[in-house]
N, C-alpha and C positions, 0 to 999 in steps of 0.2 A: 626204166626209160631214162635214157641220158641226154643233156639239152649242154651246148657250148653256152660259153659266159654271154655271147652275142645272141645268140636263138634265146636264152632265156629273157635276156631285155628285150627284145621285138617281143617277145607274148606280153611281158608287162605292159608295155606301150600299148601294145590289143588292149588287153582288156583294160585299160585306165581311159582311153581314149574317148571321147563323148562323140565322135564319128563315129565309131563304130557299132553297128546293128549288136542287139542285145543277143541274136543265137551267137552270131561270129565271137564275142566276147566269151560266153558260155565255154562254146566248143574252145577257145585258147584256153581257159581257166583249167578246163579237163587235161588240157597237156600240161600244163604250168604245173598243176596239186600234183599231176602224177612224176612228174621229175621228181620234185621234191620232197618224193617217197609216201604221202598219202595211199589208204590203198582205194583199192577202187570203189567198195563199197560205200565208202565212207563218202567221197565226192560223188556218189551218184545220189545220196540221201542228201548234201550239202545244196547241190545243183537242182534236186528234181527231176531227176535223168535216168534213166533205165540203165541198168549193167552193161548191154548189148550198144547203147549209144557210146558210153564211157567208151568201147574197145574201138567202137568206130571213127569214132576223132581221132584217139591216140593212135590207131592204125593209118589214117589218112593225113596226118603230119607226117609220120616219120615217111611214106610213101611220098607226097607233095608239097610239104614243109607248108610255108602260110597259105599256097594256093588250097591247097588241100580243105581247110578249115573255112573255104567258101559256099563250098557245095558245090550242085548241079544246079543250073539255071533249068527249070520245065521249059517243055518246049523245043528242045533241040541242044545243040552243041553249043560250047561258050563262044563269046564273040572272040575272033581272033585281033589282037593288036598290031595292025601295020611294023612290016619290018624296019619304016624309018623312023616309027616312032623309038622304036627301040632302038636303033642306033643313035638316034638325037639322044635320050636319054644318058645311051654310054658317053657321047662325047662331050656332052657337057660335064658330066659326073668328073671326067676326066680333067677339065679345066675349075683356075677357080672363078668365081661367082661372079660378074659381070661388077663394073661401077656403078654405084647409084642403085646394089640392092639393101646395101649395107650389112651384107653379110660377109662373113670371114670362111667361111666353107658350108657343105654344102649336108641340108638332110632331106630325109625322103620326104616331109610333108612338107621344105621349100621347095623342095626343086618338084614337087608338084604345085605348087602353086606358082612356080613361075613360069612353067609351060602353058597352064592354063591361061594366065595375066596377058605372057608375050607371045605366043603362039597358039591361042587357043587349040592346045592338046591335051584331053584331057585322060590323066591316068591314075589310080591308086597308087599312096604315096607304099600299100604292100606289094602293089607290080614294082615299082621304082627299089625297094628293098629285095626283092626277086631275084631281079637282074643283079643285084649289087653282089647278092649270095653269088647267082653262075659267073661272074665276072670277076669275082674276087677285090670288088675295089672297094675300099674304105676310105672314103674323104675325108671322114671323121677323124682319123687320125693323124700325128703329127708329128715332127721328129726334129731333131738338132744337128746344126751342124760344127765343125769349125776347122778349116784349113792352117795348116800348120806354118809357118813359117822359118822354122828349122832350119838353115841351110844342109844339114846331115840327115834330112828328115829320109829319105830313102834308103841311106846307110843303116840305121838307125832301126829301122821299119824289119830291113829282112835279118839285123844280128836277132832282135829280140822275136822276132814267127819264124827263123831259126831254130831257138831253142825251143820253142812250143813241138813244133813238125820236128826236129830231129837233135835231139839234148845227146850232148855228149855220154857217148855207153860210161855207166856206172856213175855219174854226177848226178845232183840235185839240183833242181831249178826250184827256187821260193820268189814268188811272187809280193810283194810288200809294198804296205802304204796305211797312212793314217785317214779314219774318218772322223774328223775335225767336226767339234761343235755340237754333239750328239745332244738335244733338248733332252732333258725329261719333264716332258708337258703332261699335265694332270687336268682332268675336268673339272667343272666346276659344279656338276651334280655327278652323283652314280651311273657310271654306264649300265643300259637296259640289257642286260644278255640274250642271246639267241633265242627265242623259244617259238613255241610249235606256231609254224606262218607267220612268226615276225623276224623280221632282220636284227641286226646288234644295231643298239641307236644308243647317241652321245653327245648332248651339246654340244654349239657351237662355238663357245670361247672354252678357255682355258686359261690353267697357270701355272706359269714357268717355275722350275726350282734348282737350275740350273744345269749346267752339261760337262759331259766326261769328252775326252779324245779317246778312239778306240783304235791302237797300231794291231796290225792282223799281218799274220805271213801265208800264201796259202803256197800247199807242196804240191806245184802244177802235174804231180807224175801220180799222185795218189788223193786228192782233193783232200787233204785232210789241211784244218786249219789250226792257228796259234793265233789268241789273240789274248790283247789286255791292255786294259782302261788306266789312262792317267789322267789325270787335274790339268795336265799339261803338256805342251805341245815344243821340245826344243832341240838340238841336239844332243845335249844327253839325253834323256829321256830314249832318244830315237836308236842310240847308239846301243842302251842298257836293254831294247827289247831286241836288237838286233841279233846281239851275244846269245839272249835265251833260243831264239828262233834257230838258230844256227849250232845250238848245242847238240840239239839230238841227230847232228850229220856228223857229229865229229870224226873225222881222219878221209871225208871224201872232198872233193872234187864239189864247189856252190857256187852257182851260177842266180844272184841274185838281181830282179825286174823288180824297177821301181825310176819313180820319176824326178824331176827336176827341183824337187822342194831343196828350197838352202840349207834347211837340217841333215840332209841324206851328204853335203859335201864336208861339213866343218874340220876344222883341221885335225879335231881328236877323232872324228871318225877318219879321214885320210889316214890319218899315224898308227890305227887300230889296223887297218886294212892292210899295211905294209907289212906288219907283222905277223897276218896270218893271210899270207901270198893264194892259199888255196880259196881263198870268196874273191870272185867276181863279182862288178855292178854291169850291170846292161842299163843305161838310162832310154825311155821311152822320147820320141822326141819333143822338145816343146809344144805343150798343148796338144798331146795326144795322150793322155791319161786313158783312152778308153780300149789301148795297146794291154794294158797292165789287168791280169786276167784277175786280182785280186778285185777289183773295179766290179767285172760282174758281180761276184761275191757279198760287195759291200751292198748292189742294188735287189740281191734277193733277203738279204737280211733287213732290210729297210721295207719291203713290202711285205714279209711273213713278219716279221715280230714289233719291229721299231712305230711305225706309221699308223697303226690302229693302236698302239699300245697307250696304258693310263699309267703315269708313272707319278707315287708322291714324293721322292726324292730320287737323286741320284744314283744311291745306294741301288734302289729297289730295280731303274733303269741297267745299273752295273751288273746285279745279275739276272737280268734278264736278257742282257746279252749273253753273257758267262754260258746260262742254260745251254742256250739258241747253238751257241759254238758246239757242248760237248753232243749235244743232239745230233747236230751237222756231223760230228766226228766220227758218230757209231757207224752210218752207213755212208760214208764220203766216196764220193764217186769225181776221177777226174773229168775234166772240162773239156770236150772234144772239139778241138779248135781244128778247122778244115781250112780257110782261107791263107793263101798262099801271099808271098812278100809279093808277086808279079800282080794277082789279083787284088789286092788292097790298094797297090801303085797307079793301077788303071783308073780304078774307082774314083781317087783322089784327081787323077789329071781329067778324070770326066767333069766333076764337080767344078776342080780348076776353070775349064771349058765352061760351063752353064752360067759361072758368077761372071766369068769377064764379059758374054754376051749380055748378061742381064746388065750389069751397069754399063755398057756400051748402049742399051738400047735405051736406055734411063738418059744417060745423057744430050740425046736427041735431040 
């Protein structure tokens, strides 16, 4: 039985919950042990629970997800919940959280307790997560923005989702940029390793032993990457990793994506480039680094290796990137960019649209 990163936090919430009745806990526990591979036997002995209950919860999750793990009310059929309460639900879910709750967004046991407070309505904050599943909305999450100011920003936009959507037959398009400032942060005890029904745990401070720059080139037609760690961040440096990335295309046609750092213009790189007429730069437009598909790159290596990582020197951090690269490298698969220059254009003049009302209605 397979549980998403989301389904598996709602059972823990279940069963940690001091609201919650000790069966409804139980029956979450039996789905939760059984995700994470326990066999059944063994949770029916741990629980106090018959074989035939074990099958019956895990059968009536994956059927009715948290409804399911309620039961039958005796008696008759469960109460049905008013369709406007359900809508109230959605549409507040939808907004954010009123003044004067002092809340920054919204979860399911506040926005049950604000219904109840301000409209005496009263629902389970696992109804209110219910709906959240069939409606797909997640208030909990949260996102970044930032509007370019560019004046070539749309020029700019469709040379570089150009070469993504349609690269010149027989050229190379490399994607490049530096991830600046790489810690190697080390615990200040042993991290606990995984073991049977415990998570990885790791104090909370740490110490620094200093950081590497890591330049990376990725080859958007075959995901395969180049990277490598310097002490420093300049143009040489930028220049020296540029030549290597760019070696093993030698005699075609390089279309390279990378951004507006002062390093990528200096004049020994300018004078480099003249000299070997066959590389291209495509620059991304100001303050839109997140054009430059090396970008994803950097943010799945930062959450598989870097981010949990305990590093006691820089060294150790340097190959643990090193690894992480040739690991990527065995089965590299490229980056399926679908977003069109027209579609990206929209999105931006929508945003456009949203900030000038919002500070138009601010200044009221």
């Amino acid at each position: 039985m397979e549980l998403s990163v989301e389904q598996a936090a709602e059972l823990r919430e279940l069963v940690s919950s001091r609201d919650v009745p000790a069966d409804i806990a139980t029956r979450g526990r039996i789905v939760l042990w059984s995700a994470e591979g326990r066999r059944r036997k063994d949770i029916a002995e741990l629980l106090g629970v018959s074989l035939p209950t074990v099958d019956r919860w895990k059968r009536r999750y994956a059927e009715h997800g948290l409804a399911g793990l309620e039961g039958d009310r005796p008696g008759g059929a469960r109460e049905q919940v008013p369709v406007r309460v359900r809508a109230r639900v959605i549409a507040l879910t939808r907004m954010t959280p009123p003044d004067g709750t002092g809340l920054s967004h919204w979860s399911t046991r506040e926005l049950a307790k604000y219904l109840k407070r301000t409209e005496d309505i009263t629902v389970s904050w696992h109804y209110i997560a219910r709906i959240w599943r069939e409606e797909n909305l997640k208030p909990y999450r949260s996102g970044t923005f930032k509007i370019s100011k560019d004046p070539a920003f749309a020029q700019k936009v469709a040379d570089v989702i150009g070469l993504y959507l349609d690269p010149p037959g027989g050229a190379v398009v490399l994607s490049i940029d530096e991830k600046t400032q790489v810690q190697a942060l080390d615990r200040t005890q042993p991290v606990l390793p995984v073991a049977f029904a415990a998570t990885e745990k790791r104090t909370h401070d740490y110490v620094r032993h200093g950081t590497t720059n890591l330049f990376a080139a990725l080859d958007v037609g075959t995901g395969e990457v180049i990277g490598e760690c310097k002490p420093n961040r300049n143009g040489a440096t930028f220049l020296a990793f540029l030549k290597k990335a760019v070696k093993p295309h030698a005699g075609k046609e390089i279309h390279v994506v990378l951004d507006n750092l002062s390093t990528h213009t200096t004049p020994e790189v300018k004078a480099w480039l003249s000299k070997n007429p066959h590389i291209h730069f495509h620059f991304t437009p100001v303050g839109s680094s997140w054009l430059n598909q090396i970008e994803i790159w950097f943010g799945i290596l930062t959450r598989q290796s870097i981010r949990r990582g305990t590093f006691s020197s820089v060294n150790v951090l340097v190959k643990q990137i090193r690894d992480y690269i040739s690991s990527w490298n065995q089965e590299a698969k490229p980056f399926t960019w679908t977003a069109t220059a027209d579609e990206v254009l929209a999105k931006v003049r929508l945003v456009q649209t949203n900030v000038k009302k919002l500070v138009n209605n601010n200044s009221k």
